[in-house]
N, C-alpha and C positions, 0 to 999 in steps of 0.2 A: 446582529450578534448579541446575544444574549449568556452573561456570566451564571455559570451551574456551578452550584456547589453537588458532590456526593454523599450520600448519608449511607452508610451500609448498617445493615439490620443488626443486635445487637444478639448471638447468639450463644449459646452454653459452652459448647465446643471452640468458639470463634478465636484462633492462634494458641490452637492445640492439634498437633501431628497426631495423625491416627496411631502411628508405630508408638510415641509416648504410652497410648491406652494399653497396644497390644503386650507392649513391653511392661507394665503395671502388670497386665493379666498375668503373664507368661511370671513374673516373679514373685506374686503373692498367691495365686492360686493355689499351688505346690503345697506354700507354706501351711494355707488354712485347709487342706486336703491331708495332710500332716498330720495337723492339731485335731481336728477334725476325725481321722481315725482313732489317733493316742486317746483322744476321750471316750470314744466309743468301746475301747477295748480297758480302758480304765472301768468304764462303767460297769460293764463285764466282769472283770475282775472284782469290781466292789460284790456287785451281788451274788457271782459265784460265792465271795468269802461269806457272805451274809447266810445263801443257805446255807454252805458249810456248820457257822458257828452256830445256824437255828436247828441244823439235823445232829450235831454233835450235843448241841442244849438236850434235844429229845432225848436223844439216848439214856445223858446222865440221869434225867428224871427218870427214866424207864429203867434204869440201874440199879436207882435209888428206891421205886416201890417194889421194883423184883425183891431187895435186901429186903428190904422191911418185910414184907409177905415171905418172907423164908424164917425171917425171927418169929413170926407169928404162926408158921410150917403150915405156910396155905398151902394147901392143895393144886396142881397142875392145873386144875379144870378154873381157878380164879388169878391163876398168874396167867392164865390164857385170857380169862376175863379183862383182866388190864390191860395186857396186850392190846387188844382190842377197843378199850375205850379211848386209850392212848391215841390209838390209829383215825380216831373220830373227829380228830383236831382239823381245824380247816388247813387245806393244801396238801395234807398228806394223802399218798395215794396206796403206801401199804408201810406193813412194820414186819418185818420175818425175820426169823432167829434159827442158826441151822450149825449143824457141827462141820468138822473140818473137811467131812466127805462130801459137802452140800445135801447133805438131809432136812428138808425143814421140822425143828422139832415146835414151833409157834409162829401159827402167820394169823393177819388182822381177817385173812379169808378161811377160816379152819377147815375148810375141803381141802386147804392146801394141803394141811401138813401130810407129813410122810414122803413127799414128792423132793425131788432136787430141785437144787437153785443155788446156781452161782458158780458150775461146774468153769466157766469159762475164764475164772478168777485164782488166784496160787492160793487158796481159801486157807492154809496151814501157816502160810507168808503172814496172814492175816491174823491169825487167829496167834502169832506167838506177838503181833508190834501193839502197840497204843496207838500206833499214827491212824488219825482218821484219812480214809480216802474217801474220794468222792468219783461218779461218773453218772454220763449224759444216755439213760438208758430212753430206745426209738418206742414210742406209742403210737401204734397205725391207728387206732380210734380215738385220736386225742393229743394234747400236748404232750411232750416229752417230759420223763419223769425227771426228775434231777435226782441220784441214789446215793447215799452217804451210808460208810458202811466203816465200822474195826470190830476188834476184839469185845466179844461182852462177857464182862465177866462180874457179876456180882459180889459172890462171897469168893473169888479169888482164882484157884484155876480150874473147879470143875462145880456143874452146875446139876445138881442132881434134884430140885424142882420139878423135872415135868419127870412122873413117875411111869408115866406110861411109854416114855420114849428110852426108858435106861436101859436095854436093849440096847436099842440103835444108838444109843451113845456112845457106849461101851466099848473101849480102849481110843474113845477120841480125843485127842491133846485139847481140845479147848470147843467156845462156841464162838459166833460172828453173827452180828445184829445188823440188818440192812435195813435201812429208812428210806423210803420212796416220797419224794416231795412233789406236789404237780405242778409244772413249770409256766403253767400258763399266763397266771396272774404275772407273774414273772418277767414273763414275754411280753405280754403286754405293755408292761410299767419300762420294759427295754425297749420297745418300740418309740414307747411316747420320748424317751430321754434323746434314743437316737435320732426322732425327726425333730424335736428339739433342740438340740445339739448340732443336726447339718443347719438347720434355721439359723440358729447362733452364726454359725461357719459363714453362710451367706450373706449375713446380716453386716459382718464384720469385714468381712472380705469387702461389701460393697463400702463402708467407712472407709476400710484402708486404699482401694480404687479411688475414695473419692477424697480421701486425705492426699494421696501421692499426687492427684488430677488440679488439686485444690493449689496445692505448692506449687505445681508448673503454673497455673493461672494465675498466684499473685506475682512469682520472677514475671509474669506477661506482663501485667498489671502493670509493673514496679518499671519492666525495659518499656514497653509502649509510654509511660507517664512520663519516662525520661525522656524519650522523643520526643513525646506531645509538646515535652517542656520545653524540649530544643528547640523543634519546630518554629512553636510559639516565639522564641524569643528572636528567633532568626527570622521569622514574619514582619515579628513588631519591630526589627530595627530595620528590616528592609523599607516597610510602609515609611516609618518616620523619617529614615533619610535617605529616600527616592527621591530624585530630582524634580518632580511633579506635584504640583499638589493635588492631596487626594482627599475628598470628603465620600466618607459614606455615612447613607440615610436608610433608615428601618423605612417598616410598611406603615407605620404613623406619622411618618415624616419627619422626625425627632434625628442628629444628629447623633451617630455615634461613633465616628473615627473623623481626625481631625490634626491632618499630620504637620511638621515644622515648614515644610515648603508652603503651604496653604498659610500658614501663620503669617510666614513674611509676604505671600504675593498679597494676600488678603487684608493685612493689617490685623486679625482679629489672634487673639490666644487662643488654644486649644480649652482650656480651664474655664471658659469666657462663655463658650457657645456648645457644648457638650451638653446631649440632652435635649438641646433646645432647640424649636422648629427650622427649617431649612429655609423656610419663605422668609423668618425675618433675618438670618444671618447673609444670606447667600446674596449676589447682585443680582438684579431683576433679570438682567441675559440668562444667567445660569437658572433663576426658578422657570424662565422661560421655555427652558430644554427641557427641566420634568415637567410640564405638562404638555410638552410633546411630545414626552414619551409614552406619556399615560395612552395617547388614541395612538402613535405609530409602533409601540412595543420593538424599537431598532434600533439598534447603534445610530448614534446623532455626533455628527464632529463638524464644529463651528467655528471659526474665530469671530471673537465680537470685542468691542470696547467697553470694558466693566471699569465704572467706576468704584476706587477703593474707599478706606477708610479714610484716608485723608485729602478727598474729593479729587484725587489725579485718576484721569482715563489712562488705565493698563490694559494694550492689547494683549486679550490670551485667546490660547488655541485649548478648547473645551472637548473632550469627548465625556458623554453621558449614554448610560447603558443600564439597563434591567439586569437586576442580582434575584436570582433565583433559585432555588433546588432542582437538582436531577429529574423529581415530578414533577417538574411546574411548580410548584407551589412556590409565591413570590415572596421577597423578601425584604426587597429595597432596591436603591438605585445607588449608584458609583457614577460619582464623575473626579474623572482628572482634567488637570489645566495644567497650563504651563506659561512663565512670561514669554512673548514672540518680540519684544523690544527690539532685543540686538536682531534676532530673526531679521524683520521688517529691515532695519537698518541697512544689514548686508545686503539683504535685496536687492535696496534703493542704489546700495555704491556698485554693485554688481551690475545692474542695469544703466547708473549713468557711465563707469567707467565702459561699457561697450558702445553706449551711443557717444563717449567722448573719444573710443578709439576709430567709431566710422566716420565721424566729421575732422578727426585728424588727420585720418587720410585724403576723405574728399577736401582740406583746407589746401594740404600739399598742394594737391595737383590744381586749386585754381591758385596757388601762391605764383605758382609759375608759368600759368599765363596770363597772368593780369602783369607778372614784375616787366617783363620784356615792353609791353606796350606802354608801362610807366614811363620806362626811360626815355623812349622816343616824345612822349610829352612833354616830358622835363626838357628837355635839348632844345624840344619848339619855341615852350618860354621861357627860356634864355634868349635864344636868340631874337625871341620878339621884345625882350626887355632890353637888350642891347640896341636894336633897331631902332625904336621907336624911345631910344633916351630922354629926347626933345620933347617929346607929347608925355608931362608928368600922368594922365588919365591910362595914358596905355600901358604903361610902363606900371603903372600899378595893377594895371589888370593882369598884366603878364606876372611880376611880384606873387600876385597872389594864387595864381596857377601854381608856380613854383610850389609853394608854401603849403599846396592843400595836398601835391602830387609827394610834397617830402612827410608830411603825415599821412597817405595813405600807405606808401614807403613803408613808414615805421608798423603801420599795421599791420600788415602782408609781415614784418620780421616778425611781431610777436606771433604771426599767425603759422608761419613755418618754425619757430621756434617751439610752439606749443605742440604741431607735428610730427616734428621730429622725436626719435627716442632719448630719452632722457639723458646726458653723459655725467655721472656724477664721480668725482674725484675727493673719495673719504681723505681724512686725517685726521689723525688727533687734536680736537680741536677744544680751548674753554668758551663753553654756551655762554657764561655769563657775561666771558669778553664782546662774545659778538651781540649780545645783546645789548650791551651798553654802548656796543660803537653804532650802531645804527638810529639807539633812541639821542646818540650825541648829533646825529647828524639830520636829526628833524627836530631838533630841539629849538631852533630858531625859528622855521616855521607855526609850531605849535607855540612858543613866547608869542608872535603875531597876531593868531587869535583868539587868543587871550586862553590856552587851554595847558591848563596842570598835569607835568608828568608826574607818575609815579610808579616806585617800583618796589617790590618783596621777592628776592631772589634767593633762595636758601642752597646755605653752603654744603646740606650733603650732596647736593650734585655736584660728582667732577668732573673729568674732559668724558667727552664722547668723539667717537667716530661720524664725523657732517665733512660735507662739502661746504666750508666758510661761507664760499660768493654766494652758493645759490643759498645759504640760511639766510646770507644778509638781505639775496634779493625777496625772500619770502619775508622776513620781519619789515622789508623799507615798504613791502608794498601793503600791508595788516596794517602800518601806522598809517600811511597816506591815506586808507579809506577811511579810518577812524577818524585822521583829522577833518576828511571833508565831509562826513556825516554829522558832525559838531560846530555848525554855521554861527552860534554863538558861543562857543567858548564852552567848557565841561574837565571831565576827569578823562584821562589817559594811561590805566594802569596796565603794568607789565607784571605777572607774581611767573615767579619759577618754582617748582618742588617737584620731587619724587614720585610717580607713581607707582607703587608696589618697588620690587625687587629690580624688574625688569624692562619700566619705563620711566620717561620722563614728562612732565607736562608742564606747557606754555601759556598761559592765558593773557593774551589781548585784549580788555574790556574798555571799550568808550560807554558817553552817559549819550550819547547823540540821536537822532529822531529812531534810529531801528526799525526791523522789518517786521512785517505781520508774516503767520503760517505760511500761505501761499509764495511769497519772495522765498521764505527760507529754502525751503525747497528745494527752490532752482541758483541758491548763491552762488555755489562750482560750476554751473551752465556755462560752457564756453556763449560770448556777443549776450550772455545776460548782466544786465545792468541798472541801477536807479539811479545811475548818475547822468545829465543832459546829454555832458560831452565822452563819458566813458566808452572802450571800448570792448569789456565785459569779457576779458581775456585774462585779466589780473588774477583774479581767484582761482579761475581756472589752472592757472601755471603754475600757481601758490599750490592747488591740489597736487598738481602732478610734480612737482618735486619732491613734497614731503610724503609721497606714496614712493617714489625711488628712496627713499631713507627708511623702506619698511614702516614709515608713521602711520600716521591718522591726522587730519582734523576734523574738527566738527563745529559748529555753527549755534547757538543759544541769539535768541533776541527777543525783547518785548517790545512790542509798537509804541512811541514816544518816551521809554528807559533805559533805551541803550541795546547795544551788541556786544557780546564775547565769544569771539573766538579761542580754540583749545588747541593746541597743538600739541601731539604727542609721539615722541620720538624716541627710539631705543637707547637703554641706558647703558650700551656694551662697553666696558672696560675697554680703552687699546691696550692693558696690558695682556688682556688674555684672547685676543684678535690675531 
């Protein structure tokens, strides 16, 4: 098993809904399709007015030399000349001048004149206003003229100048000057503004797309960074207080997570070893796993004894594994641990309290056929010690038949006793009293061999729920061994206190020779013993009572410094029982 991280590809679009784009499109488009026309038709407008004001310019100057060539009484044939030159200006495409019936009396083309033009116009409408008008007249061989056209009138309302046309003049209310402007250059200069102008449109529209696109991307930005942040923090407090401890190591081997449970199994600070190689932080067990990972690339779970920082062997249960990406590409390795102390512990009471529940049965049942043939022993001598009064030699051998059949007696009881189920009868009872009455009643003994009691019993403990006898029998039998493990004399301490809210704890410590690893072991082993004459039953029934009180004890000893036993028993209130 190998840990993958995911990388996903870092994309433009990447938590942005298509319908957000479509709905940008769908609402600005309109807009700049809008603007987009309005300028177009502005444009238009502009340069409509432009040649308007440039065909009305014309005019006035064409007004302005007609006057003056009237003060100077040119002749028709040089106001036709002007005409004419006027007409020579760039963009213009003709200049005609014609009375209210559309007669042309001067055009820039002089075949024209004589000819009509402008029949299609109220020419009389025209010929009484000042307003200039203008129209979009069709040129099949060319651009379209743009025509500006009012009233012309020079010297006022009649224009008697062209002498050859005063004829056809003759009873016409006025004349009308038509400017033909050639629209092309025009058009042109309209074209470039309008694809200029959609360009604009595009150009801006893709801003505003990518302004509106922009804004959902940083709220993305802004809610994914929140997450990330959350995520992160909800990570790092996970890692840090997981009940495991966890190191992980880059692809250089360098330390770079380094969490509180690792602190305390490890002994080491996080602040201490951060950054720095894994070979010299880590126990040799644990570098032992990565470089077995290096050639088996596979989840690895071990338990081993690592020693810590303050040279104690801590059994942990190790898994170590390849941290890697989604492609393969490696990263580092993770290992967690965890202490298996108490683990191991339970084990051990798990496994002996069942091998001490099958030898209490098989004890039962030879309790009870060994006790029957007892008796019938015992009877024989007797009556051979009665018999045989006379003969002190016999009478002692019988004696001590007796004697050996009432101690094996007594064994066979502790040995159904220890078989049987437990019967414990609670009360409210003071620990302190029963402690003191039982160390008052081996107190002479232990004066005898020269061995000093002592005691530290602390008064936040108060009454608990105990079976008085069987505590007393459990404390009379904890001093007896301690006494007889102290063949010269030593300490004999008793401390009581608190443990936590919910328990209490007893500690028995003699200075006397003490047991190596292997004894310890097997202390609670029902017929285990280091005494000549013991019958290796004692501790054992010391176990099984204080396991009917819901306790514990446990065993501490150093070979030639002594033993402490711990006793730990529920600290339940009788008033709330």
């Amino acid at each position: 098993m190998k840990i993958r991280t995911k990388r996903k590809d870092r994309k433009f679009w990447a938590g942005i809904s298509p319908w957000i784009i479509i709905g940008a499109l769908v609402i600005l488009v309109p807009i700049f399709i809008a603007m987009t026309l309005a300028n177009i038709n502005k444009q238009k407008e502009y340069t409509t007015q432009l040649l308007v004001e440039k065909g009305a310019a014309l005019i006035r100057s064409f007004e302005a030399g007609a006057r003056t060539g009237l003060g100077m009484q040119w002749s028709s044939f040089q106001l036709q000349k002007l005409l004419i030159e006027t007409a020579q200006q760039p963009d213009i495409d003709h200049l005609i001048v014609t009375d209210t019936y559309g007669t042309i009396l001067a055009d820039s083309d002089p075949s024209m004149i004589g000819e009509t033009y402008g029949k299609d116009l109220d020419l009389k409408h025209i010929a009484s206003s000042k307003q200039v008008e203008w129209r979009q007249v069709p040129n099949p061989g060319g651009a379209d003229t743009f025509e500006i056209f009012r009233r012309f009138s020079p010297t006022g309302d009649s224009f008697q100048g062209f002498q050859a046309e005063e004829k056809t003049a003759k009873g016409s209310k006025g004349f009308i000057i038509f400017v033909g402007m050639d629209m092309g250059p025009v058009n042109t200069a309209r074209e470039q503004d309008t694809r200029h102008t959609i360009w604009m449109a595009v150009v801006f529209l893709l801003i505003g797309c990518s302004g509106v696109i922009s804004l959902f991307l940083a709220q993305g930005y802004r809610s994914a960074k929140t997450s990330l942040s959350r995520v992160k923090a909800f990570s790092d407090s996970l890692v840090e207080n997981m009940p495991m401890g966890l190191v992980a190591i880059n692809g250089k081997g360098d330390i770079i997570s380094f969490n509180q449970t690792a602190e305390s199994i490890l002994g080491c600070m996080s602040r201490d070893v951060m950054d720095k190689k894994a070979d010299d932080v880590l126990p040799r067990p644990c570098v032992a796993l990565l470089q077995s990972l290096k050639t088996e690339k596979k989840l690895l779970e071990k338990e081993v004894d690592c020693p810590v920082k303050d040279g104690n062997m801590v059994p942990l249960e190790v898994i170590a594994t390849i941290l890697e990406e989604e492609d393969g590409a490696f990263l580092g390795y993770v290992i967690l641990f965890r202490d298996i102390t108490e683990i191991q512990h339970l084990k051990k009471e798990i496994t002996r309290s069942q091998r001490l529940a099958y030898l209490g049965n098989l004890a039962a049942g030879i309790a009870h056929e060994i006790r029957n043939p007892l008796s019938s022993i015992k009877g024989f001598a007797t009556y051979f010690k009665e018999r045989y009064r006379d003969n002190p030699e016999d009478e002692k051998t019988a004696e001590i038949m007796i004697q050996e059949v009432e101690r094996l007696n007594r064994v066979i009881s502790q040995l159904l006793e220890f078989a049987r189920p437990m019967d414990i009868s609670k009360q409210p009872t003071s620990i302190h009293t029963v402690i003191r009455h039982t160390l008052k009643m081996i107190e002479a003994q232990a004066r005898s061999k020269g061995i000093t009691l002592r005691t530290e019993l602390s008064p936040d403990v108060g009454d608990i729920l105990i079976d008085p006898d069987k505590m007393t029998q459990v404390f009379l039998n904890l001093y007896l061994n301690a006494i007889e493990a102290m063949e010269r004399g030593g300490d004999l301490s008793v401390s009581l206190s608190p443990q936590g809210e919910r328990m209490i704890r007893i500690d028995i410590c003699d200075t006397g020779r003490g047991l190596d690893r292997e004894e310890l072991a097997h202390i609670f082993d029902p017929y285990f013993t280091t005494k000549p004459t013991g019958t290796g039953l004692g501790l054992a029934i010391v176990h099984k009572i204080v396991e009917a009180h819901q306790g514990e004890i446990r065993a501490d000893s150093v070979k030639g410094k002594g033993t402490t036993l711990s006793v730990f028993l529920p600290a339940n209130s009788p008033s709330v029982i």
